[in-house]
N, C-alpha and C positions, 0 to 999 in steps of 0.2 A: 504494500500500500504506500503510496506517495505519502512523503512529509507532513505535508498539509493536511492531510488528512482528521490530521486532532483537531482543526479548526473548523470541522465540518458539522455546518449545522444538524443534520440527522445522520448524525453517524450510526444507530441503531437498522438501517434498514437491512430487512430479511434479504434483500436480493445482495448478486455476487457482482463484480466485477465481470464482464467479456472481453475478452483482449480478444478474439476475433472480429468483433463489430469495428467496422471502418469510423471512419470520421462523424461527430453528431452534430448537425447543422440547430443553432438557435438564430430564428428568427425572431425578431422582438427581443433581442439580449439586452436594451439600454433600459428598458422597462421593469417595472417593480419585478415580477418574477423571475424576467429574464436574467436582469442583475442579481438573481442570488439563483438561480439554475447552474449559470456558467461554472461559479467559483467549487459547487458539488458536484460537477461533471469533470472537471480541468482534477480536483482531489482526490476524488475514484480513480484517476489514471488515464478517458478515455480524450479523442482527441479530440477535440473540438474547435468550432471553425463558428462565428458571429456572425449574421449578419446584419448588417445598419445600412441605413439611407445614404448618410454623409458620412467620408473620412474623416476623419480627426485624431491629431495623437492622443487624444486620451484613452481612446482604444485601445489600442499598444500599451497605454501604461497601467487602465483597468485589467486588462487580461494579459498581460507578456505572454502567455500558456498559449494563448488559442490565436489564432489565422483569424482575420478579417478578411470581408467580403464584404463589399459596397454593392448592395443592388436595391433599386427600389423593388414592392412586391406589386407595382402595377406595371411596370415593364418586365414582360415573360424574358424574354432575353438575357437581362437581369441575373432575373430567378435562374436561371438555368445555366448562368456562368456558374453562381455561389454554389450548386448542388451536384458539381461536379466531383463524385466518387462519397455521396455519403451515402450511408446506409442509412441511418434514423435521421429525421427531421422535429426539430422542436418548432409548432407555429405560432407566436405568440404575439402575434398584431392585432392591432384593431385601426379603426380610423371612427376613433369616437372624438377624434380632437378636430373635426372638419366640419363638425356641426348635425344636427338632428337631420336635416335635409337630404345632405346628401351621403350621412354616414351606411347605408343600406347598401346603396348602388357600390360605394367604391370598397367597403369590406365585403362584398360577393365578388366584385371581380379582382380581387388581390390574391383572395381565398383560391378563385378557379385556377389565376395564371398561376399561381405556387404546385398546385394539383395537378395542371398539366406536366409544368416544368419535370415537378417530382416523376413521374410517370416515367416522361421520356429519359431521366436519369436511371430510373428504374431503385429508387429509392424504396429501400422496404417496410418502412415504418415512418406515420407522422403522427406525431401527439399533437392536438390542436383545441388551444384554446383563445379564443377570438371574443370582440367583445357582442 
């Protein structure tokens, strides 16, 4: 088990470490749960890869551990750079910060292009909590 590890907030859980699962893509990492997903996955050992909207070094200095990947989730293109070679995807967007109007339309189609992308990567898992 990695270092870090004793700083982990649920260190009790039943399940085990896979060192065969590839890379775990977190979408939504800057966000309340993504920002404390990251640091229990980067702990566990596995590798993980963020994704965010806009670059910034605070990325690098929040996670040194984990790969950045700049994509938006409404450009499929995007998506489908950052999902290159993962196996699980964490999806943890919304777009409740856009307003009541048009939060419907554009968290369905963020959701879809992510969905596709994942497909054609051929990703085998997504956890997805959206708002």
């Amino acid at each position: 088990m990695v270092e870090e590890s004793k700083a982990l907030v649920c260190g009790e859980l039943p399940t085990r470490f896979q060192p065969a699962m590839g890379t775990v893509l977190v979408a939504g990492a800057t966000g309340y749960i993504g920002g404390r997903l990251v640091p229990e996955l980067i702990g566990r050992g596995y590798r993980v890869r963020v994704m965010v909207r806009a670059e910034s070094p605070e990325h690098a200095e929040r996670w040194p551990e984990a790969e950045v990947a700049v994509a938006d989730a409404l450009i499929e293109e995007e998506v489908l750079a950052a999902l290159e070679g993962v196996d699980t995807a964490y999806y943890l967007i919304h777009s409740m910060l856009i307003g009541l109007h048009r939060f419907e339309d554009t968290d369905i189609r963020a959701a879809r292009n992510f969905r596709t992308a994942a497909e054609a990567r051929g990703v085998k898992r997504i956890i997805y909590l959206g708002g």
